[in-house]
N, C-alpha and C positions, 0 to 999 in steps of 0.2 A: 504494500500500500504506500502511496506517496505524502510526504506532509502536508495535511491541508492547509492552505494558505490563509493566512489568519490579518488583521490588522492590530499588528503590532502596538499601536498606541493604546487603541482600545483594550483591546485585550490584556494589557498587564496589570489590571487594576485588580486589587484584591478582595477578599472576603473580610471585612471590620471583624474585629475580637469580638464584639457583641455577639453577631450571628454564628460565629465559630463555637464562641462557649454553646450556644443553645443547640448546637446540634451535638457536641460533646456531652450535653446534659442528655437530651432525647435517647443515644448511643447506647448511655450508659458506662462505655468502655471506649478507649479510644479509637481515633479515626482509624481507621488503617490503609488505605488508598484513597490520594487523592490524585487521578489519573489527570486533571489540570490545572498542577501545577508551576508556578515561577518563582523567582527567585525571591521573589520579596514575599512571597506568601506568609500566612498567619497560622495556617490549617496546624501546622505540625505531626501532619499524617507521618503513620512508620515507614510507608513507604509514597514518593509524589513522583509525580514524573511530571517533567516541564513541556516544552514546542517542542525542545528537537527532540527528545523521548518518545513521540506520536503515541500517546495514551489508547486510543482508536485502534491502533494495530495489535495493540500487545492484550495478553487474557486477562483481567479484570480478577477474578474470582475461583475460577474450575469449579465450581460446586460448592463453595466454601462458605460460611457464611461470616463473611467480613464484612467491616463496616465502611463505607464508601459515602465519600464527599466530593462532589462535583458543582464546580462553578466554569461551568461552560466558555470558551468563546465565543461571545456574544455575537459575533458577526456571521457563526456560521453553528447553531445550535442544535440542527435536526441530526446529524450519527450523532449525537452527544446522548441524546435525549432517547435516541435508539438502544444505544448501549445503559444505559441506567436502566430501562424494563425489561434488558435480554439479562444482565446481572441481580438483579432482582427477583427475576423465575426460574435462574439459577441459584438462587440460596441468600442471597448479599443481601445485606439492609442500604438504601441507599436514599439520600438525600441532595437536593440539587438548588442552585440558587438562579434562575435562569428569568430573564426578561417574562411578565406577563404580558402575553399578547395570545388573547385566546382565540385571534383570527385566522391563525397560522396552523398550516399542515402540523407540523414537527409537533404542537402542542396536544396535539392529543394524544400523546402517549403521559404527559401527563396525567389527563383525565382515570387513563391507567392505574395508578397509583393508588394507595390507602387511603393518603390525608394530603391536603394540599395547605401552606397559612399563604394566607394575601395580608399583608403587612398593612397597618394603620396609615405611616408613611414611607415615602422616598425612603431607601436604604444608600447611606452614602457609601460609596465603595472607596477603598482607599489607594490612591494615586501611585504610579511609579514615582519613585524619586526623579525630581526635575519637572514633573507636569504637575500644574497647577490646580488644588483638588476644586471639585464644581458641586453641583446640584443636581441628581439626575432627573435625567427628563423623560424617565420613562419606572413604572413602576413593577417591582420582581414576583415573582411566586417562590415558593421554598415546598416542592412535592417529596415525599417520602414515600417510595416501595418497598415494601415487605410483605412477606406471606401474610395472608388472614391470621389475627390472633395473636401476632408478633406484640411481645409485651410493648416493645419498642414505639409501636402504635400508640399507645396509652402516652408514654413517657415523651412522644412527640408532642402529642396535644396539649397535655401538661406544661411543657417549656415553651412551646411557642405562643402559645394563648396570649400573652403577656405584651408580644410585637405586633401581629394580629389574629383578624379570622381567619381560625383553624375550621377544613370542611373535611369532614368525613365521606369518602368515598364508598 
């Protein structure tokens, strides 16, 4: 598979500590893949892979049931969002912080999911070094897949409640 071509500017913005710890809480246990990440990341997954690692090509999960944190390339988010429901019905609990735009093909694999939160407000993302941090101008979703039943379920709804509406799927 070749690297897909990303926009480097946008793209290296990270995950805030806020939403990192809430998905830590959710987990229970720490991240364990975080298949995009960069260098400035917050995630502290055991294992990240960056661009030129191409997360995409490499195996997620094998049947495992690892914990998985994915803040997509916002430029190009549908295999992201493919892989998150193919690792998910593979065993993985996974969580995702990706653009809400429920007009879009790629999004319905979130509808996929267990529990979706739609945040209160704008979640600021935090800048690479040297770009100017902003105000986004578009608001996120945070879906979580996991088998029916997955305690994890519970412990999502629980922590995110707080940022916003949590919907059960």
């Amino acid at each position: 598979m070749t690297l897909p071509m990303y926009d480097r500017d946008r793209d290296a913005w990270t995950t805030p500590v806020a939403i990192v710890s809430l998905v830590r809480e959710a987990f229970g246990k720490p991240i364990d893949l975080d298949p995009c990440s960069n260098r400035f990341s917050k995630v502290g997954a055991r294992t990240a892979w960056n661009f030129a690692d191409d997360g995409l090509s490499r195996e997620w999960n094998r049947g495992k049931r690892l914990n998985i944190y994915v803040n997509p390339p916002y430029s190009k988010p549908a295999p992201w969002m493919a892989r998150c429901l193919a690792a998910a019905r593979s065993g993985a609990r996974v969580i995702a912080c990706v653009r809400c735009d429920t007009s879009t093909l790629w999004f319905r694999d979130c509808w996929k999911a267990e529990a979706i939160c739609f945040p209160f407000s704008r979640v600021k993302f935090d800048p690479p070094p040297g770009v100017e941090a902003s105000t986004p101008t578009f608001p996120v979703a945070l879906p979580l897949w996991a088998r029916t039943g997955d305690p994890v379920i519970k412990r999502f709804a629980e922590a995110f409640a707080g940022l916003g509406k949590v919907v059960m799927l």
